[in-house]
C-alpha positions in Angstrom: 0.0 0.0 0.0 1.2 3.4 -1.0 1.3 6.0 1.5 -0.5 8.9 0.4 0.1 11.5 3.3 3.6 12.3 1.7 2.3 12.7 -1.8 -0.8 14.9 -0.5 1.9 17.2 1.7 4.3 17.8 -1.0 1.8 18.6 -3.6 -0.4 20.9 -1.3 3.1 22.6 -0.5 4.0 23.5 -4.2 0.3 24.0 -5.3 -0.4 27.3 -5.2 2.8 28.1 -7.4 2.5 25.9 -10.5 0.1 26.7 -13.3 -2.2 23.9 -14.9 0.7 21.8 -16.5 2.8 21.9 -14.0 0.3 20.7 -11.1 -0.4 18.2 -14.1 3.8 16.9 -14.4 4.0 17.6 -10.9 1.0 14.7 -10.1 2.1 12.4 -12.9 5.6 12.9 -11.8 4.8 11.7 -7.9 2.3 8.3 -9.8 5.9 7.9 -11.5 7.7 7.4 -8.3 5.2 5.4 -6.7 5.2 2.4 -9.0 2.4 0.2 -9.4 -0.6 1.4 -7.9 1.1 5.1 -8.4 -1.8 6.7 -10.3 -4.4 5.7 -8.2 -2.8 7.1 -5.4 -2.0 10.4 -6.5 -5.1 10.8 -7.5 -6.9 9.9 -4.2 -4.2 11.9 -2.6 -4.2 15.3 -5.1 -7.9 15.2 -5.4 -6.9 15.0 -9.7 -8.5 12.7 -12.1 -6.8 9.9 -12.9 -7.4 11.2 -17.0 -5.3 14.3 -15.9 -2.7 12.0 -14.6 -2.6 10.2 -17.8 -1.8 13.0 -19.6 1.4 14.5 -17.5 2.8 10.9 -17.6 2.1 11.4 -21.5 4.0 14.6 -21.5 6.9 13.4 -19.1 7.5 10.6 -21.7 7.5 12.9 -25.2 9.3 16.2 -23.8 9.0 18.1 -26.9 5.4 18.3 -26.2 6.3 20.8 -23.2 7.5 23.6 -25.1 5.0 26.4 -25.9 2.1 27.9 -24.7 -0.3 25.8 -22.0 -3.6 25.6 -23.7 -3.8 25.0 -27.5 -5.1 28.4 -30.1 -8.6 28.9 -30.5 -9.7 27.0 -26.9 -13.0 28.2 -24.8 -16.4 29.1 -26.3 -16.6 31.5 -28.9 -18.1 35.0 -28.0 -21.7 35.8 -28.8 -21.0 38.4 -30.9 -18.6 35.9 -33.1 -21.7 33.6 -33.7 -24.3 36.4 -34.0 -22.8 39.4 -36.0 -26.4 41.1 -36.1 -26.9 41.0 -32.3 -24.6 44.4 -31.1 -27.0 46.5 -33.8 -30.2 44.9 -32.6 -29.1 45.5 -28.9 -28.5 49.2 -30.0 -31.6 49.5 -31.4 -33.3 48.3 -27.8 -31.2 50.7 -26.2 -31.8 53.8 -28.0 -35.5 54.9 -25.7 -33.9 53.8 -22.8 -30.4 55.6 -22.9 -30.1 58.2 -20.3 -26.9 59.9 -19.5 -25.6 63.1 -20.8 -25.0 62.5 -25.1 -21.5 64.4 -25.2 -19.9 61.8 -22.7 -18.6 58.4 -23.8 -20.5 56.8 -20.0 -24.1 56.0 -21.0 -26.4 54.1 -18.9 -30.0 52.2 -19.4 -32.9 51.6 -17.4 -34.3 48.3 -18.6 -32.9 45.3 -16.5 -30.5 42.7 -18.4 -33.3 40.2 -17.9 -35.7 42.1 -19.8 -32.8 43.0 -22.6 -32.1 39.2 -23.1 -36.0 38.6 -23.4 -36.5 41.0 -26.5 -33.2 39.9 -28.0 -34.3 36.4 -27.6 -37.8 37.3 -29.1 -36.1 38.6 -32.1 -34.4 35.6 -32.7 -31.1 35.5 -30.9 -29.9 33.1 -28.6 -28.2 34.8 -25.3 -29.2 34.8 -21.6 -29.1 37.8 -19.1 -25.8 36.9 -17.9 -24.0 37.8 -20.7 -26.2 41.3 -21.5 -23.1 42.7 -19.1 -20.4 41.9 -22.0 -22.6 43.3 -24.6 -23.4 46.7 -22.8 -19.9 46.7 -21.9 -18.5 46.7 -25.9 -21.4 49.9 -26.6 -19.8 51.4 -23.2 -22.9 51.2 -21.6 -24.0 50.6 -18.0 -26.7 49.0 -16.7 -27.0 50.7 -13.0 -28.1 54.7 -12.8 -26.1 56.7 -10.2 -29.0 58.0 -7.7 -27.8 61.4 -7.5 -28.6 62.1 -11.3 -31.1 64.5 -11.9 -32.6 62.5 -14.6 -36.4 61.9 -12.4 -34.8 60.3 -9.7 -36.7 60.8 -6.3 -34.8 62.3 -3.3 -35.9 60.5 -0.3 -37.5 63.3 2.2 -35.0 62.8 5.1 -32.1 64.0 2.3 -34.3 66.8 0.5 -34.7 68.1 4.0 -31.2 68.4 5.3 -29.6 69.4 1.9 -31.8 72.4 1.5 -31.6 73.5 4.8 -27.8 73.0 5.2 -26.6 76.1 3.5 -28.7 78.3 5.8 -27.1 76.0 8.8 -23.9 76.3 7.5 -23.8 80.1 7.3 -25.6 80.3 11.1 -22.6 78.1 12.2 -25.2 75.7 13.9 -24.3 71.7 13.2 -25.4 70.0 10.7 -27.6 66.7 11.3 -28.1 64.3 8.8 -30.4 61.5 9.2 -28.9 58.0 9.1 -29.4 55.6 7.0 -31.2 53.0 9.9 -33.5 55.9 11.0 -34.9 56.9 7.3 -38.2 55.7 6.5 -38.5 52.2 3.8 -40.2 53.2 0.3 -42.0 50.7 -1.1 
């Protein structure tokens, strides 16, 4: 039986400093020296599939395949915007009565939620979800979240309206200023 304390020890020590192939040739490397039985155990030890461990022992034994870059070109799902050319001008078009923000500055923002944004793009025919909505506004620099102290109809809560018009004429009496905190404020619904 292999002992699998040392194996766990050394590759929890060494972890944190080795990128995906070499936690891989560092695993296949400790089944090496463990002989029969030696995958198995690295794997129960390491917590790393035994498939993973197949592949480091394949790279230890061809070491021309360890030069280069880790992952091969072209790897991870293509962006929405590569498989759907049409979908940035369609989301422009939803954006354009829902745009707030001052025109002359590059930051704009929108009102409608990222759920209901992926439900008209997905009624038009495209196929995305509301997590990636953030990507898309991000490549037309938008934002989704309006900064409350706009003046575009937001609605001062009374506590605020209260001490911010009355401040200057505190401020000018020298009397102190008390602002209401945030736990004594009433809850709008």
């Amino acid at each position: 039986m292999i002992d699998e304390n040392p194996i766990r020890t050394r590759y929890q020590a060494v972890r944190p400093l080795l990128d995906e192939r070499g936690r891989r040739l560092h695993v296949a490397a400790e089944a090496v020296t463990a002989g029969r039985g030696g995958v198995a155990a690295a794997s129960r030890a390491t917590k790393v599939a035994r498939s993973t461990i197949g592949r480091g022992l394949k790279d230890l034994s061809v070491p021309a395949s360890l030069t280069g870059s880790i992952r091969r070109k072209g790897a991870g799902r293509p962006t929405a915007t590569a498989k759907d050319p049409t979908l940035l001008d369609d989301l422009r078009q939803l954006l354009e009565p829902a745009t707030m923000g001052d025109p002359m500055r590059l930051l704009r923002w929108v009102s409608k939620s990222h759920d209901k944004l992926a439900t008209a793009l997905r009624e038009m025919g495209h196929k995305v979800s509301a997590s990636s909505i953030p990507k898309l506004l991000e490549q037309l620099q938008y934002r989704r979240h309006v900064n409350r102290k706009t003046k575009d109809g937001a609605i001062i809560p009374t506590a605020m309206r209260s001490s911010s018009t009355s401040m200057p004429r505190r401020r000018s009496s020298r009397q102190p200023i008390n602002r209401c905190s945030r736990s004594t404020r009433r809850r709008r619904n």
